[in-house]
C-alpha positions, 0 to 999 in steps of 0.5 A: 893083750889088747888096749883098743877096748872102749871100756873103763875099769870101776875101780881105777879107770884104767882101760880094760885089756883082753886076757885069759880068765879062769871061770869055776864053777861047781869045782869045775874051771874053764878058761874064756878070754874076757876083757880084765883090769891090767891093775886090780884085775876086775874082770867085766862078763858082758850080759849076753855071755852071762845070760846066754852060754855061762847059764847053758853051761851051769845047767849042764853041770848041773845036770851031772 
């Protein structure tokens, strides 16, 4: 894991770290590699994967 992120954990100010998250979804789970609280775990999804490959990927289960 990583230490050299820019970003602050909002529940305890630690520096957030790179790791392996699992993401679900309608049953279904994938791991992404996400930057993550090393205390309380709070995981931070930046804008663009959320609007951008997590919607095309709900749509596509979605479709099943």
């Amino acid at each position: 894991m990583t230490t050299d992120s820019p970003w602050l954990c909002g529940n305890c100010n630690s520096p957030l770290q790179t790791g392996q998250v699992d993401v679900g979804y309608m049953g279904n789970a994938f791991p992404v590699d996400l930057l993550k609280c090393p205390n309380c775990g709070l995981v931070f999804v930046p804008e663009e994967l959320a609007l951008g490959k997590m919607v095309e990927v709900e749509k596509q289960l979605e479709d099943k």
